[in-house]
C-alpha positions as CSV (number, residue, x, y, z in Angstrom):
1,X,0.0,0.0,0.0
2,X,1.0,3.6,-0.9
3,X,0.4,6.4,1.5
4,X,-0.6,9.4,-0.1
5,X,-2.4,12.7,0.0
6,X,-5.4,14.0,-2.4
7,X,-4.6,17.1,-4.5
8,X,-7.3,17.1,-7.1
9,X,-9.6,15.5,-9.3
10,X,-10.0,14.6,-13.1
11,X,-13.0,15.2,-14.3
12,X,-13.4,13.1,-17.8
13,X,-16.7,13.2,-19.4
14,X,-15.9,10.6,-22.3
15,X,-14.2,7.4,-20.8
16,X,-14.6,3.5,-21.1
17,X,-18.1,2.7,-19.8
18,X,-17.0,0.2,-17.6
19,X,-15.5,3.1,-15.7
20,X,-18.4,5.6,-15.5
21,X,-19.7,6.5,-12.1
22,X,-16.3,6.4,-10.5
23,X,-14.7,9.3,-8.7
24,X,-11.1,9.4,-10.3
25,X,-8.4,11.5,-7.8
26,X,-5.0,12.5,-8.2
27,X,-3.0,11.3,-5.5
28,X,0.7,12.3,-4.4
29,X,2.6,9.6,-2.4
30,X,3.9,11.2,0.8
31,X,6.5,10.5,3.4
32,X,6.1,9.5,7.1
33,X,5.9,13.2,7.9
34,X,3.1,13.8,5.3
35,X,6.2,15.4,2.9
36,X,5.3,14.9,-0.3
37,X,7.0,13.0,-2.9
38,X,7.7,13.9,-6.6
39,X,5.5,11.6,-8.2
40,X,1.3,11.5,-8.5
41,X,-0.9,9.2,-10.5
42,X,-4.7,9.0,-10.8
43,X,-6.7,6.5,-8.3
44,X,-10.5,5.4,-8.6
45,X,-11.7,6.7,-5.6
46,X,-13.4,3.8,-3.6
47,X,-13.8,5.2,-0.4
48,X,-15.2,8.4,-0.5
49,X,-11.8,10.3,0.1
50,X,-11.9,14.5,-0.6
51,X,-8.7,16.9,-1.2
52,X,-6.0,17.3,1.0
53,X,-7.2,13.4,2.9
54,X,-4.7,10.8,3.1
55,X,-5.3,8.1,2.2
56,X,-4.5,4.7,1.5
57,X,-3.8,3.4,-2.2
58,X,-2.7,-0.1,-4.2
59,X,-1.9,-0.4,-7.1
60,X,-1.8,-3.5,-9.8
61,X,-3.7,-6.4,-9.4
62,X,-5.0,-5.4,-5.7
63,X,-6.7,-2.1,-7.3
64,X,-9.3,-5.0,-9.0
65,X,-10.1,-6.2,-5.5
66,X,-13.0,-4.1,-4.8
67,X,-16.5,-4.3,-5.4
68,X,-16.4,-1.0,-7.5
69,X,-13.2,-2.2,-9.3
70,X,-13.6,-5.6,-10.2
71,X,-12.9,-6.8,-13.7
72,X,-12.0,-3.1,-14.5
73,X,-9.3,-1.6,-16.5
74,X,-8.1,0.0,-13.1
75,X,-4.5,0.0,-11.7
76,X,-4.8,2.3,-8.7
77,X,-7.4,2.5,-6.2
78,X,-8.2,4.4,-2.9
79,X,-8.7,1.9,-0.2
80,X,-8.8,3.9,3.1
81,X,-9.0,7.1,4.5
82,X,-6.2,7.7,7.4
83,X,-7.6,8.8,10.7
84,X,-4.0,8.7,12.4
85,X,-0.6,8.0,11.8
86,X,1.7,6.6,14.6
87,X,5.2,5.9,13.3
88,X,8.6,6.0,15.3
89,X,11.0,8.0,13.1
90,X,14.9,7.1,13.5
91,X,16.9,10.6,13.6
């Protein structure tokens, strides 16, 4: 699983029907201390998640392991809003 942070949305009005309906984000992975990382990528959204959440996304084969995603051309999907982080960070 990826931690990450929501900074948008992509809106795309003409897309594979098997895909309608779903709530596509743009994600950034983050760091430990919610720094952000170069990358992003788009995610189906299957939680629910809003902008500036983290969150909790897989990628692959596991992004086809929902109920909204099954069979889908998906590789990335939201699993999990995080509540709370607790990590011991070496200095």
């Amino acid at each position: 699983m990826i931690l990450a942070k929501v900074i948008g949305t992509v809106w795309a009005t003409h897309k594979d029907e098997k895909i309608t309906g779903m709530k596509l984000q743009i994600v950034q992975p983050v760091n430990l201390d919610y720094k952000p990382k170069k990358d992003f990528f788009v995610a189906v959204d299957s939680v629910g998640a809003g902008v500036g959440e983290i969150v909790l996304v897989v990628q692959g084969s596991s992004a086809r392991q929902t109920e909204l995603t099954e069979n889908k051309a998906v590789d990335a999907t939201i699993m999990a809003i995080v509540d709370k982080l607790d990590a011991e960070m070496e200095k």
